[in-house]
Backbone bond lengths (Angstrom), bond angles and torsions (degrees), N, CA, C in turn:
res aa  C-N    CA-C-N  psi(-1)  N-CA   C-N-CA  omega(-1)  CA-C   N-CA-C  phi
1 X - - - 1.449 - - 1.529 109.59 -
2 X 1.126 126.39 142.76 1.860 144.13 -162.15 1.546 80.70 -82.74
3 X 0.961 110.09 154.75 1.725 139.06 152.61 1.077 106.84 -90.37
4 X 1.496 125.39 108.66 1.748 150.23 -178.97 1.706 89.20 -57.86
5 X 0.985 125.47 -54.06 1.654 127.94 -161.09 0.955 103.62 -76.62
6 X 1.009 159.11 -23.18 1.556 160.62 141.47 1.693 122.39 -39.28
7 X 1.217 117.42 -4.78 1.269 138.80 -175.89 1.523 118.55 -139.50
8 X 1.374 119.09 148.37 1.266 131.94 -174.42 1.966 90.62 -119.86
9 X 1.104 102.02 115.46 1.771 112.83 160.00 1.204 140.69 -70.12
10 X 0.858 144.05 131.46 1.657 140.14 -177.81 1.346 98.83 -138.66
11 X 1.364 96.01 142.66 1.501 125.45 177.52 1.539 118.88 -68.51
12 X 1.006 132.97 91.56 1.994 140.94 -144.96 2.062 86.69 -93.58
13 X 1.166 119.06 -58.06 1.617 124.26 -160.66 1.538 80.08 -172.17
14 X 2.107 86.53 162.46 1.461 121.60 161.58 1.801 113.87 -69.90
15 X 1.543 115.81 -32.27 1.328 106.30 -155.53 1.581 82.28 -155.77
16 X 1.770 104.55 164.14 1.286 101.70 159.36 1.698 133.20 -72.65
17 X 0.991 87.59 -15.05 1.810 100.81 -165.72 1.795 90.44 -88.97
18 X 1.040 129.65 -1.58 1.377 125.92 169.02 1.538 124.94 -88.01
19 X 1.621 96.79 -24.51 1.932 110.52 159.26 1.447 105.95 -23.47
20 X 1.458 110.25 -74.93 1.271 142.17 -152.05 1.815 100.19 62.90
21 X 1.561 109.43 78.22 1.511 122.20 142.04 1.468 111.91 -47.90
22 X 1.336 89.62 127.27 1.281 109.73 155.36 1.664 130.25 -94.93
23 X 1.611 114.44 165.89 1.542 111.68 171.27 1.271 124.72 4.54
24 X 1.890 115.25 -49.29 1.494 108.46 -143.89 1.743 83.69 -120.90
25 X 1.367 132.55 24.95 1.435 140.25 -167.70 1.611 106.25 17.52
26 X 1.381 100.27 67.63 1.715 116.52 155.48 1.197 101.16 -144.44
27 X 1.526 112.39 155.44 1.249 131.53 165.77 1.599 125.62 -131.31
28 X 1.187 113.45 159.25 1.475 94.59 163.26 1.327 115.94 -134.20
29 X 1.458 106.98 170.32 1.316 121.11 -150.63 1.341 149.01 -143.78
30 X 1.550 143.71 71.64 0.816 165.26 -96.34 1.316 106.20 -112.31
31 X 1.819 120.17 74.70 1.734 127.49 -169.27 1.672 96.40 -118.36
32 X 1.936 87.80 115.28 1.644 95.34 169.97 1.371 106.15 58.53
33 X 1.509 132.02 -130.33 1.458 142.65 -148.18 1.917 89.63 -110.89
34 X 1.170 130.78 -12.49 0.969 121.32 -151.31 1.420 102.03 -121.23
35 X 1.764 124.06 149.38 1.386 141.30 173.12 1.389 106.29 -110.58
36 X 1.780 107.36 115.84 1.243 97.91 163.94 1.237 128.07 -156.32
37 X 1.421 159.63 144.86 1.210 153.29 -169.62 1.316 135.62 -46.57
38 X 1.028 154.78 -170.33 1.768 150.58 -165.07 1.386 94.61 157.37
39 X 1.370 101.50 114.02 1.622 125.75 -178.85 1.640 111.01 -113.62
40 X 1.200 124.13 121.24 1.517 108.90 162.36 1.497 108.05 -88.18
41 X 1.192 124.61 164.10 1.516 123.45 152.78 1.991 97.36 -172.34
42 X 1.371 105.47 149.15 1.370 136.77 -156.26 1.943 91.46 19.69
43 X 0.747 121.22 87.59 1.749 128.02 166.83 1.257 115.45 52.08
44 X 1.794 122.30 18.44 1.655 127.51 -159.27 2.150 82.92 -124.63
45 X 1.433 96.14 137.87 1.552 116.51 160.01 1.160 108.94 -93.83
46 X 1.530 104.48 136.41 1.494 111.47 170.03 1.258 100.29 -130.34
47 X 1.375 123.35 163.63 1.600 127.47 148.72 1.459 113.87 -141.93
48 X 1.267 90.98 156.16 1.760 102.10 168.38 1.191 112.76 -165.94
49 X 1.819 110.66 -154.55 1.431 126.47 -165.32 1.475 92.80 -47.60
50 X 1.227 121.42 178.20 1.974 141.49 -146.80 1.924 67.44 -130.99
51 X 1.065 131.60 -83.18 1.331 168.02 -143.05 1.493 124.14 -80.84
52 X 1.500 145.89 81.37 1.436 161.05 167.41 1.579 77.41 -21.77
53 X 1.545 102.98 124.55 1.521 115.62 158.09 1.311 103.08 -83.04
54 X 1.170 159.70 -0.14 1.438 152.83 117.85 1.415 117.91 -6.27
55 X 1.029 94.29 -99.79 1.726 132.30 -177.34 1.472 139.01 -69.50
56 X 1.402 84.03 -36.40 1.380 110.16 -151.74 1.681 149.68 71.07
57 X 1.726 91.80 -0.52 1.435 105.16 157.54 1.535 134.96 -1.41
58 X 1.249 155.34 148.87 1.398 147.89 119.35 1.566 126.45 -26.39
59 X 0.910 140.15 43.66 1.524 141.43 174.88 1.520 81.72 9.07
60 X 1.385 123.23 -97.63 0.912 127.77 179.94 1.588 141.70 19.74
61 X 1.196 113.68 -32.16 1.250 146.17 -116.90 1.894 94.87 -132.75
62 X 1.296 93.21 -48.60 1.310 95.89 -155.45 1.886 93.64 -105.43
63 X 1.558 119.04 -135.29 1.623 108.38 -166.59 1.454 108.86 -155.31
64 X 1.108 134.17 -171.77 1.591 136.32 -144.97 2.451 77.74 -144.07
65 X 1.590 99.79 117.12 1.207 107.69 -171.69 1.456 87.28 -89.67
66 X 1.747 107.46 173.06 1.329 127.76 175.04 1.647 127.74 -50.55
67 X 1.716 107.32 -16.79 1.022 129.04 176.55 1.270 127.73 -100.26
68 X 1.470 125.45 -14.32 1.319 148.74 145.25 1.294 97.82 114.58
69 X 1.267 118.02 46.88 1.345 104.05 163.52 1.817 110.59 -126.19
70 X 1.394 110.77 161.75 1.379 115.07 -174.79 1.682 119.56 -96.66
71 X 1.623 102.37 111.99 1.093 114.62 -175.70 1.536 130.35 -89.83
72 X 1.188 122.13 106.45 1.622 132.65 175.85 1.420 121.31 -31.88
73 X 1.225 111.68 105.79 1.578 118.07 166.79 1.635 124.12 -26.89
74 X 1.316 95.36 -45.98 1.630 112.16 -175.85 1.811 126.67 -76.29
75 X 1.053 105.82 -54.51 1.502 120.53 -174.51 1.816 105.48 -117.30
76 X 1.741 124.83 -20.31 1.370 110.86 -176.74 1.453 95.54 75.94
77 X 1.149 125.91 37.08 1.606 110.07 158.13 1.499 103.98 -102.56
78 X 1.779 92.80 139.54 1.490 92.43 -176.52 1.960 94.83 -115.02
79 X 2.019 91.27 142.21 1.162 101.92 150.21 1.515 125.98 -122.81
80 X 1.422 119.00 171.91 1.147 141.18 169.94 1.446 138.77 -16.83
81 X 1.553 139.01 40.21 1.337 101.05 -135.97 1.715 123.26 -72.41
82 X 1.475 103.64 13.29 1.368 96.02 168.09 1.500 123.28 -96.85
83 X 1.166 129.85 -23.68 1.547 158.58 -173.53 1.618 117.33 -105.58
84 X 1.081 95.45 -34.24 1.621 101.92 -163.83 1.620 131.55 79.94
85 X 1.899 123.53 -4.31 0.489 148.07 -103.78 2.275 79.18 -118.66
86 X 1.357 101.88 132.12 1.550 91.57 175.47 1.772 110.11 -81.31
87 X 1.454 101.75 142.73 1.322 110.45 -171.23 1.377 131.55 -120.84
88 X 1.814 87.72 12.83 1.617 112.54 174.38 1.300 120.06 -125.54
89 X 1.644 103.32 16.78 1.587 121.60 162.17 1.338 112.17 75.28
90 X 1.313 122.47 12.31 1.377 104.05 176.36 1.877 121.13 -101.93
91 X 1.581 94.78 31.36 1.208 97.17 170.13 1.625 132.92 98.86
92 X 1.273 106.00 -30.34 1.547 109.10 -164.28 1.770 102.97 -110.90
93 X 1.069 107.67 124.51 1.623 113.94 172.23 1.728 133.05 -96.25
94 X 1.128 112.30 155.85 2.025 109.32 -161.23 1.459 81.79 -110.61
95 X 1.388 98.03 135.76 1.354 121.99 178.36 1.870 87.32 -76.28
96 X 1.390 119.00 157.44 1.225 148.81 159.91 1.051 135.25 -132.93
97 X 1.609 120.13 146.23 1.214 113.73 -176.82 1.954 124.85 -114.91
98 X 1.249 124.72 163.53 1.183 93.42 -170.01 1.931 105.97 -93.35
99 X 1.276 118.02 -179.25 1.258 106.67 -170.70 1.789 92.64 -143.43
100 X 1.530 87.18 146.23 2.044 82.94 176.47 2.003 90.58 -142.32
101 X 1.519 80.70 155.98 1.591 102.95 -174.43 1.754 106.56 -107.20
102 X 1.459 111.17 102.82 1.238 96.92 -179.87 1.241 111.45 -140.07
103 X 1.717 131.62 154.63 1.191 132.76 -136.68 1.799 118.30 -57.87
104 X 1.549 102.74 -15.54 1.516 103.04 165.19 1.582 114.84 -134.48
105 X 1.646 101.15 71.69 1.218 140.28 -168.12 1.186 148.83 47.39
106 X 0.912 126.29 -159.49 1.819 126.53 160.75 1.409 151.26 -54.02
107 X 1.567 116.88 116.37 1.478 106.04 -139.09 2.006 88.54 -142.76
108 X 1.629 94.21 128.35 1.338 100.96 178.83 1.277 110.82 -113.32
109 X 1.517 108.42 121.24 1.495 104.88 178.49 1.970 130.96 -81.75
110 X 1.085 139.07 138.73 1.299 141.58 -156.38 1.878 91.65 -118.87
111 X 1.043 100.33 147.38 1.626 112.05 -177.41 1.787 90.41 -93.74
112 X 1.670 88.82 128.19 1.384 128.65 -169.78 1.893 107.69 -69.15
């Protein structure tokens, strides 16, 4: 279990269906000072970096594979969407954030 105090929260949306996912079920997302992604895949929220630590790509841009991880527009590097963790070996990992569902909505936490 995460340590709540270790994180600062922000209010992302009321509901999921208020994202408004698109085609490739990512979005992006404009919390406080920060840009960053929101992935659905099998009924689980994720978020992270806006930005391919590669390249620098649009996450955005690119799509959430059969395996649940988020694949780069630019080069096809896939990461993690639970870890962030690259899963096509070339080394570089996507920061993530954690996400909580609570009765007046969606809230992404930022390291304090």
């Amino acid at each position: 279990m995460m340590d709540s105090k270790l994180y600062q929260w922000h209010f992302v949306a009321e509901n999921e269906a208020s994202l408004g996912f698109g085609k490739y079920d990512m979005v992006q997302a404009e919390i406080g000072e920060k840009t960053i992604c929101i992935a659905r895949f099998k009924d689980q929220l994720f978020a992270f970096q806006s930005k391919c630590p590669h390249a620098g790509a649009k996450m955005v841009m690119g799509y959430i594979d059969a395996q649940g991880n988020a694949v780069c527009p630019l080069h096809r590097f896939k990461f993690s969407l639970k870890n962030g963790y690259n899963v096509t070996g070339e080394g570089y990992n996507m920061r993530t954030y954690p996400l909580e569902l609570r009765p007046d909505g969606i809230y992404v936490g930022f390291r304090q």
